[in-house]
C-alpha positions in Angstrom: 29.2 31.1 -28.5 31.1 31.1 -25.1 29.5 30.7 -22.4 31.3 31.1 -18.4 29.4 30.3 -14.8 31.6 31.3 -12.5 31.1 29.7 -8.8 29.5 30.9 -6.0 31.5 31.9 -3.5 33.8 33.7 -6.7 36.7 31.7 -5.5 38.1 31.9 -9.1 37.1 35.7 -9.7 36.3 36.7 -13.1 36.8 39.7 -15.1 35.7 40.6 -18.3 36.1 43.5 -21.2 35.0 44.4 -24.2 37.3 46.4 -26.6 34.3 47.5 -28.1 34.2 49.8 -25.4 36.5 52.0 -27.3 36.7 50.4 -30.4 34.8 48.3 -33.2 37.0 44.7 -32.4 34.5 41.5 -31.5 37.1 40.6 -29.2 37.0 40.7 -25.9 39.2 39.1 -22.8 38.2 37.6 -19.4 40.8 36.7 -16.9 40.5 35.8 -13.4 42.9 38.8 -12.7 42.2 42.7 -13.6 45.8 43.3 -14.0 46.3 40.9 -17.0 43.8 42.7 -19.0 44.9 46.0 -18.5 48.6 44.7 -19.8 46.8 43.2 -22.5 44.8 46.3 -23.8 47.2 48.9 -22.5 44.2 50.3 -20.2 44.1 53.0 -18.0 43.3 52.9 -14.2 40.0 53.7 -13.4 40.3 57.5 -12.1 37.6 57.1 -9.7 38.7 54.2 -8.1 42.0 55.6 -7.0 40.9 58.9 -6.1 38.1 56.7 -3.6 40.7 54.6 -2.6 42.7 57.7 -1.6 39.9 59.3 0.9 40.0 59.2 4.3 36.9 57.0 4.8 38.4 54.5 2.5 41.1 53.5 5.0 38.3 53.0 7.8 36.6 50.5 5.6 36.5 47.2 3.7 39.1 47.8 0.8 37.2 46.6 -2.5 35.5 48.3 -5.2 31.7 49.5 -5.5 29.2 47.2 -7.8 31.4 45.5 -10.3 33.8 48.0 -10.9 37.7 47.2 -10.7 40.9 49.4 -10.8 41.0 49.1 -14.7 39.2 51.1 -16.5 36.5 49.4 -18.1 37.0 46.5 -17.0 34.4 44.7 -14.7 34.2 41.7 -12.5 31.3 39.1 -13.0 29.6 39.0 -9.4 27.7 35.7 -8.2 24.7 34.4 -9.7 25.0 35.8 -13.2 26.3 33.9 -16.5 28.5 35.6 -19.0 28.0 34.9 -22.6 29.6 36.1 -25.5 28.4 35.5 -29.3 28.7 36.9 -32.2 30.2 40.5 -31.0 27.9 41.3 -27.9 28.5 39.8 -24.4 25.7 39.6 -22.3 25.6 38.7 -18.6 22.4 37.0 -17.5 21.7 36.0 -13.9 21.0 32.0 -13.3 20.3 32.5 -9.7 17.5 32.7 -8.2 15.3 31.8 -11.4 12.5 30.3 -8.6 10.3 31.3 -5.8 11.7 30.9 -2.2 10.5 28.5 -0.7 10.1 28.2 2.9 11.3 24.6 4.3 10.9 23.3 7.7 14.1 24.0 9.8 14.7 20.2 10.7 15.0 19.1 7.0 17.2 22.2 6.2 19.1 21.2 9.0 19.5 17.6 7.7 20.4 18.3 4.4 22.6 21.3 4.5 25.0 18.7 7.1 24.5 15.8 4.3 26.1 18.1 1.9 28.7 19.6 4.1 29.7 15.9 5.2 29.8 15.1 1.2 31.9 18.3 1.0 34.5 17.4 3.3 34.7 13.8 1.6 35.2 15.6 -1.3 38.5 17.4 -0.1 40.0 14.1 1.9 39.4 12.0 -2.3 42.1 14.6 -3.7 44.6 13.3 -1.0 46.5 16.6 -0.3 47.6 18.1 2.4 44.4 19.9 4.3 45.0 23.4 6.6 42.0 24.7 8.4 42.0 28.1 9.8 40.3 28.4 13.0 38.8 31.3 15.0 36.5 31.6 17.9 33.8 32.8 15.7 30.7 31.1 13.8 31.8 30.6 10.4 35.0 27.7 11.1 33.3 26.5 13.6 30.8 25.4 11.2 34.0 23.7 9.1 35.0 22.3 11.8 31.6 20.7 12.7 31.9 19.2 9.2 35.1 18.0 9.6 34.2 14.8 11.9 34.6 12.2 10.4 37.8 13.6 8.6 39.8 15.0 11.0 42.6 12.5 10.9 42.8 14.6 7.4 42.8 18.0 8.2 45.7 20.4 10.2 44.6 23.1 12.0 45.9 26.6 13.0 45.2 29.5 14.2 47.8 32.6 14.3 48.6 34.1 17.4 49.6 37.7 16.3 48.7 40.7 18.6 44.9 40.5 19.1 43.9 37.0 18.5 45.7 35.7 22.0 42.6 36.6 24.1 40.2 35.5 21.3 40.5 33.2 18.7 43.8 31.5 20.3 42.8 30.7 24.0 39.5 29.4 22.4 40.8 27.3 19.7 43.6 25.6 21.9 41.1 24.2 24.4 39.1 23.2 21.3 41.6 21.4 20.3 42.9 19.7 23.1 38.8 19.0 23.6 38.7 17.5 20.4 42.2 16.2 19.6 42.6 18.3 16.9 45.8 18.3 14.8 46.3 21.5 16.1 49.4 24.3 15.3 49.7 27.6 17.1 51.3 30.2 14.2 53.8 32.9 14.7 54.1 34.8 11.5 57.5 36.2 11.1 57.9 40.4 10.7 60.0 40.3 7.3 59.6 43.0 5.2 58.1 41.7 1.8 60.9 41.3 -0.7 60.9 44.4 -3.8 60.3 41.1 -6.0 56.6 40.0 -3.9 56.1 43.5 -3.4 55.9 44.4 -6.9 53.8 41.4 -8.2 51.2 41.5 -5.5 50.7 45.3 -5.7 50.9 44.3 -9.8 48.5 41.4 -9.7 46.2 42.6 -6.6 46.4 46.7 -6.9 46.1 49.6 -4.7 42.8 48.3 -3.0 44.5 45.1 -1.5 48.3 46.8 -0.9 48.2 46.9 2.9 47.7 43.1 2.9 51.0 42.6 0.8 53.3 41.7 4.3 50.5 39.0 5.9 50.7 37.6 2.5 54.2 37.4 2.1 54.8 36.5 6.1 51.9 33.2 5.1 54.3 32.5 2.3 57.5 31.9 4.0 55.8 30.1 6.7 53.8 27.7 4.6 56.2 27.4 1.5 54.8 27.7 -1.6 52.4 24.0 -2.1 49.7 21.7 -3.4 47.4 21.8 -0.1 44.7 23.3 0.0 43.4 25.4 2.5 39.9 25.9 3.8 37.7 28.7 4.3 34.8 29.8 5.9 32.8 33.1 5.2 30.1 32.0 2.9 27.7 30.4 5.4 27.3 34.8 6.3 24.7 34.6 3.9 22.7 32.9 5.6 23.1 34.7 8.7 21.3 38.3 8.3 24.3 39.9 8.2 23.9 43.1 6.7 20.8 43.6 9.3 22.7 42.9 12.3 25.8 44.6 11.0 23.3 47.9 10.9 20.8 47.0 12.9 18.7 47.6 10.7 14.7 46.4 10.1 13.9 47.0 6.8 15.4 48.9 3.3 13.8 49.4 0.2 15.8 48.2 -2.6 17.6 51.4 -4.2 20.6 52.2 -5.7 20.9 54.9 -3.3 20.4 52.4 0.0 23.1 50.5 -1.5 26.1 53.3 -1.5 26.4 53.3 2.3 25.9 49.5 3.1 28.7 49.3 0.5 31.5 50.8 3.1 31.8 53.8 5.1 31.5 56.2 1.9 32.6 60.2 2.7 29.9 62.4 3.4 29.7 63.6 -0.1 26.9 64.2 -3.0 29.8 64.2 -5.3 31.0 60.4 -3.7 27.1 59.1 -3.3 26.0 60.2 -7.2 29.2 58.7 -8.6 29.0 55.4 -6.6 24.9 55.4 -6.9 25.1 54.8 -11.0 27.7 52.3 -10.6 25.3 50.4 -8.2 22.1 51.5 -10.6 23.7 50.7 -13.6 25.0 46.9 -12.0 21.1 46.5 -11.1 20.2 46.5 -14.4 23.3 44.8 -15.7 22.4 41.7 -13.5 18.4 41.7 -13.3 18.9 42.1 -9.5 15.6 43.1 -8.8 15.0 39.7 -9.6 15.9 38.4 -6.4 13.0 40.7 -4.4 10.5 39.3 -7.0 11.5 35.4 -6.4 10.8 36.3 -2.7 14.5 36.3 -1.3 15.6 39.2 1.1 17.7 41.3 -1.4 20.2 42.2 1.9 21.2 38.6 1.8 22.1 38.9 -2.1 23.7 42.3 -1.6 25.9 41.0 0.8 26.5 37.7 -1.7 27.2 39.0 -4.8 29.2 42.9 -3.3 30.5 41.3 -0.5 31.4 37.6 -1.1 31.7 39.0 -5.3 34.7 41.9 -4.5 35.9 41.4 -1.2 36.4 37.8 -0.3 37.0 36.9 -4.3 40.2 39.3 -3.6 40.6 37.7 0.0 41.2 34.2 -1.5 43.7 35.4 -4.0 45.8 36.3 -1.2 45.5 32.3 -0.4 46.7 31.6 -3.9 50.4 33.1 -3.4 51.1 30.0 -1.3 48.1 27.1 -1.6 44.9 26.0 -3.1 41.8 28.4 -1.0 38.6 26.4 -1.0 35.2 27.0 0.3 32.9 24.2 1.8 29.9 26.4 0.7 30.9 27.2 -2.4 27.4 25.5 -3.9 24.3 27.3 -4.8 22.3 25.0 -3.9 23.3 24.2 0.0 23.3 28.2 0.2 19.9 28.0 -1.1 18.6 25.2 1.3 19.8 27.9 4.0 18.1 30.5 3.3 15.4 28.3 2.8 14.9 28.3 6.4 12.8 30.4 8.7 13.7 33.9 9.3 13.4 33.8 13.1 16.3 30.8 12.7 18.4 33.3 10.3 18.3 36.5 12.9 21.2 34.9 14.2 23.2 32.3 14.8 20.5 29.6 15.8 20.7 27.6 12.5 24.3 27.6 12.2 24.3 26.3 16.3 21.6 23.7 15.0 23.9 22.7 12.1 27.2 22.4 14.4 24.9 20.4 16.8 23.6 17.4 14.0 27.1 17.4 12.8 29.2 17.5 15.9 28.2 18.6 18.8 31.2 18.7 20.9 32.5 21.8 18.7 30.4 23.7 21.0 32.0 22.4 24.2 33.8 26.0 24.3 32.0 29.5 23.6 31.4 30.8 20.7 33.2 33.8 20.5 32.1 37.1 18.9 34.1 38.3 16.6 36.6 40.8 18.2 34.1 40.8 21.4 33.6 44.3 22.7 35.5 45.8 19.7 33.2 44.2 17.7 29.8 45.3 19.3 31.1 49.0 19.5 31.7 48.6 15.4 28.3 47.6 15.0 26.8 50.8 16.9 29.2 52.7 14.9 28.1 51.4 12.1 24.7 51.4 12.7 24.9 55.6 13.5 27.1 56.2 10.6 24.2 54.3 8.4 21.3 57.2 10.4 23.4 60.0 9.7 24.2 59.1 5.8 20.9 58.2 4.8 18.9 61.2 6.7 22.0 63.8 5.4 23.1 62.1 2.0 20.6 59.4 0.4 17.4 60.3 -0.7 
């Protein structure tokens, strides 16, 4: 028997297939990339994905795959919380998280013990004596790193890039922070060069049609950083926490459904067609990963949604980018600190209040400058957006 946990943030994506799919062989092949396995088995790409990725709406939106689907036909990646096992012929994935009630702590000891563990974290990272990088932006999530960061700094070099965009947001913020704090602090210029034909061919190879746009930032963090044993620290996972597909939609309450699912997923066309085909990919990854499992332990299944589609697809692909140049790492990439936050009170998880409560036990100078939205007004207008497109698909499109 094989057994593989993948980790929670899917820093190390995995993806799995079974040639029994379209044959009799009790083989079957997992690889952190989708690309290898298609080599592998000679596999098609999956027709739906490119004609989604082709659509007009598909452009306006995040740039991953529905449920567990990938661009290879047949081949799936494992999202968060589940196990995969293989034995004897049949591979089985089995979730391992949540397997308990929620419970409901009190907001100081949650605070307490999710800043032990991020402290431990960070402690963690210094014992491997490599070279640390910490992107910083105005917003929530690195703010939270950098909180955890205090009694390492000495440690840790931080940067933020100062392309078109981040000058009046992330960069004017982060530079007084720094100067506040005596960070180690770089402000970064990525260089214009085309990609070479050599990148450009294994990243579209390696990554495929959903990530292609990203190929020159990738290639431009390449040649800046040099290809080395650092690693380099991210932020995102601590989102969980945070209501975030609520406040991204403004939105009260959703029964979980396959069909309330297709429109969270990204800004999906205005089409039966689009929302049947995308509906039994979500339906059919419900039952694959007993998701309705989560709703019966007493968690809110947004915050899982947005854990194992968002963090899962999106971010898994996100960090890959990372791994053209360094070592991506995630301070919250453990089940259980992301448990003990969610553990807290809603009214603390409507926004940022227990993150701000974190920051403050930790280090409360980080909040010496303003936390800043992300992409400010641009930002609020999306949500509103958002929120209307959401209305208008679910009164028009989902049942």
């Amino acid at each position: 028997m094989l057994e593989i946990l993948p980790d929670a943030c899917a820093s190390l994506p995995v993806n799995y297939f079974s040639p029994a799919v379209v044959n009799d062989s009790n083989e079957f092949a997992v690889s952190s990339h989708a690309y290898f396995i298609r080599e592998a088995f000679s596999l098609p790409l999956c027709s739906n994905v490119r004609s989604l990725s082709s659509t007009r709406f598909y452009h306006l939106g995040i740039r991953h795959c529905p449920a567990d689907m990938t661009e290879v036909e047949g081949v799936k990646v494992l999202t968060p919380n589940l196990s995969l096992t293989y034995r004897a012929g049949e591979l089985r994935a089995q979730r391992i998280f949540p397997r308990s009630n929620r419970l409901e702590r009190d907001v100081n000891e949650v605070i307490n013990e999710v800043s032990r563990v991020l402290l431990s974290s960070v402690d963690c990272l210094a014992w491997f004596r490599k070279p640390i990088f910490c992107a910083l932006s105005g917003g929530v999530d690195s703010r939270m790193t950098l909180a955890a960061t205090v009694g390492q700094r000495d440690n840790f070099q931080f940067f933020t890039f100062a392309g078109e965009g981040n000058a009046r947001r992330d960069l004017l913020c982060t530079k007084k922070l720094s100067q506040l704090l005596s960070l180690r602090f770089e402000e970064i210029q990525l260089s214009n060069v085309h990609p070479s034909e050599e990148f450009s061919v294994l990243y579209h190879g390696l990554q495929g049609e959903t990530r292609a746009p990203n190929v020159k930032d990738t290639f431009a963090r390449q040649q800046y950083f040099g290809v080395n044993d650092n690693f380099e620290v991210r932020s995102s996972i601590s989102e969980v926490s945070r209501s975030f597909v609520r406040r991204k939609f403004h939105t009260a309450e959703m029964a979980l459904t396959a069909d309330a699912m297709v429109p969270i997923y990204k800004r999906v066309p205005f089409s039966r067609k689009w929302h049947e085909l995308i509906r039994q990919e979500f339906a059919t990854w419900m039952e694959r990963s007993s998701f309705r499992d989560v709703e019966k332990y007493g968690y809110d299944w947004l915050d899982f949604y947005y854990w194992e589609i968002r963090v899962g697809t999106w971010q898994a692909l996100v960090l890959q980018d990372a791994d053209y140049y360094t070592n991506p790492t995630v301070l919250f990439n453990n089940r259980k600190l992301i448990e003990l936050m969610l553990s807290a009170p809603e009214k603390y998880r409507k926004d940022d209040t227990l993150q701000v409560m974190i920051m403050s036990t930790l280090d409360g100078d980080v909040l010496k400058t303003p936390i800043v939205k992300n992409f400010g007004k641009k930002a609020w207008f999306r949500e509103i957006l958002e929120s209307s497109y959401l209305k208008a698909y679910q009164a028009l499109i989902a049942r």
